[in-house]
C-alpha positions in Angstrom: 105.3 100.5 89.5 103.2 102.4 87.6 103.0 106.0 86.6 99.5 107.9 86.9 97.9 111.1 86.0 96.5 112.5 88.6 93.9 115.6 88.4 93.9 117.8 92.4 91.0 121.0 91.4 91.2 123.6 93.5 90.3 126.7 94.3 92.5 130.1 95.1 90.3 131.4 98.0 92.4 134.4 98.5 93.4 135.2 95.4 96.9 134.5 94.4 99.2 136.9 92.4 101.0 135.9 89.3 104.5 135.2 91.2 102.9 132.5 93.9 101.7 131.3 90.4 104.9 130.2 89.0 106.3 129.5 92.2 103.9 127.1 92.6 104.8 125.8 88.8 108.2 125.3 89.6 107.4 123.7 92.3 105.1 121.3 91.0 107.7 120.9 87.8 109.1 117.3 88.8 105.6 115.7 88.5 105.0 117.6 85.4 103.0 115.2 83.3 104.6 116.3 79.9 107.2 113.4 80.7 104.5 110.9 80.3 103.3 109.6 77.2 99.4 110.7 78.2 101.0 114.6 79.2 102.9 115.0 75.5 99.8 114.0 73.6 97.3 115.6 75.6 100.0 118.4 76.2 98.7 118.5 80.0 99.9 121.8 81.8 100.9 121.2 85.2 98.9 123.9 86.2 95.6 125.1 84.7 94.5 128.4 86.8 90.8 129.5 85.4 89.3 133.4 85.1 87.5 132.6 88.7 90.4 131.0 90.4 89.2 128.0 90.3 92.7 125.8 89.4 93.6 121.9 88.4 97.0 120.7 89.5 97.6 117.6 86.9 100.7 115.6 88.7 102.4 112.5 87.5 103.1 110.6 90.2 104.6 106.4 90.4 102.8 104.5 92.4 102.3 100.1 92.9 97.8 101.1 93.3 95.3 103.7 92.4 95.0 104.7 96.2 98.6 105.2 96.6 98.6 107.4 93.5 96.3 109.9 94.9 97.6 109.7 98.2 101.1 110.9 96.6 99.3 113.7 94.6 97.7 115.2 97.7 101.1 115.0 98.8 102.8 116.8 96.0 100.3 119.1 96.2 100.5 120.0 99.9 104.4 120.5 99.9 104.2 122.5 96.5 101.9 125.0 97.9 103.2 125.5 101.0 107.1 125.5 98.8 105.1 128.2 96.8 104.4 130.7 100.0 100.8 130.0 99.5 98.5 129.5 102.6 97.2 126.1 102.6 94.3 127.2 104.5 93.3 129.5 101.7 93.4 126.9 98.6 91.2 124.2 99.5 91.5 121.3 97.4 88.9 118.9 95.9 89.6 114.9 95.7 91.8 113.7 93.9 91.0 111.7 90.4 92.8 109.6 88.1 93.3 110.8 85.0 95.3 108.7 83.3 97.4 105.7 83.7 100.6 104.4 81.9 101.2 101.3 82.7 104.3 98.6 81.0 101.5 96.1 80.6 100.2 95.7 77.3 
C-alpha cells in the first residue's frame, strides 16, 4: 500500500457559510494530509476555500495504484460533503490529481 496526496478543486456554487465550512473540515479530518511526511513539510490544509469560492480538498488517502487513489478521494469527498449538510449538487468537483506520493520504496 501506498499513501497518496490527492488534490479534489472545487467550487461552492451556492455559497457556503462558515459553519458547513468546518463541518466539512471535521469531516474531512481523517484523511488530513498533515500525518504524511509530504502534508508536515508542505503544511497542506485539508481544506483551502479561496475569496471566490473556488476550494481544494487535499486528502490522504492508502491506496495499492494511482487510479484507486483518486477513486478513494472522490469518495472521501462525496461522503464529507454530504456528512457536512452541504448539497452535492451545488459543489461540483473537478478531477482528481495526484499530488504527492509517499511510498516505503526507496
Amino acid at each position: 500500500m501506498t499513501t497518496y496526496v490527492i488534490t479534489v478543486p472545487g467550487t461552492f456554487t451556492a455559497g457556503v457559510d462558515e459553519a458547513a465550512r468546518q463541518r466539512l473540515g471535521r469531516a474531512l479530518r481523517p484523511a488530513d494530509p498533515h500525518g504524511t511526511r509530504m502534508g508536515s513539510a508542505e503544511d497542506l490544509d485539508v481544506l483551502a476555500v479561496n475569496d471566490d469560492d473556488t476550494f481544494a480538498l487535499r486528502l490522504s488517502v492508502e491506496a495499492d495504484s494511482n487510479a484507486d487513489a483518486e477513486r478513494e478521494a472522490r469518495r472521501l469527498a462525496d461522503t464529507a460533503m454530504r456528512d457536512a449538510g452541504i448539497d452535492a449538487d451545488s459543489v461540483p468537483l473537478g478531477p482528481a490529481v495526484i499530488t504527492g506520493i509517499d511510498s516505503e520504496i526507496a
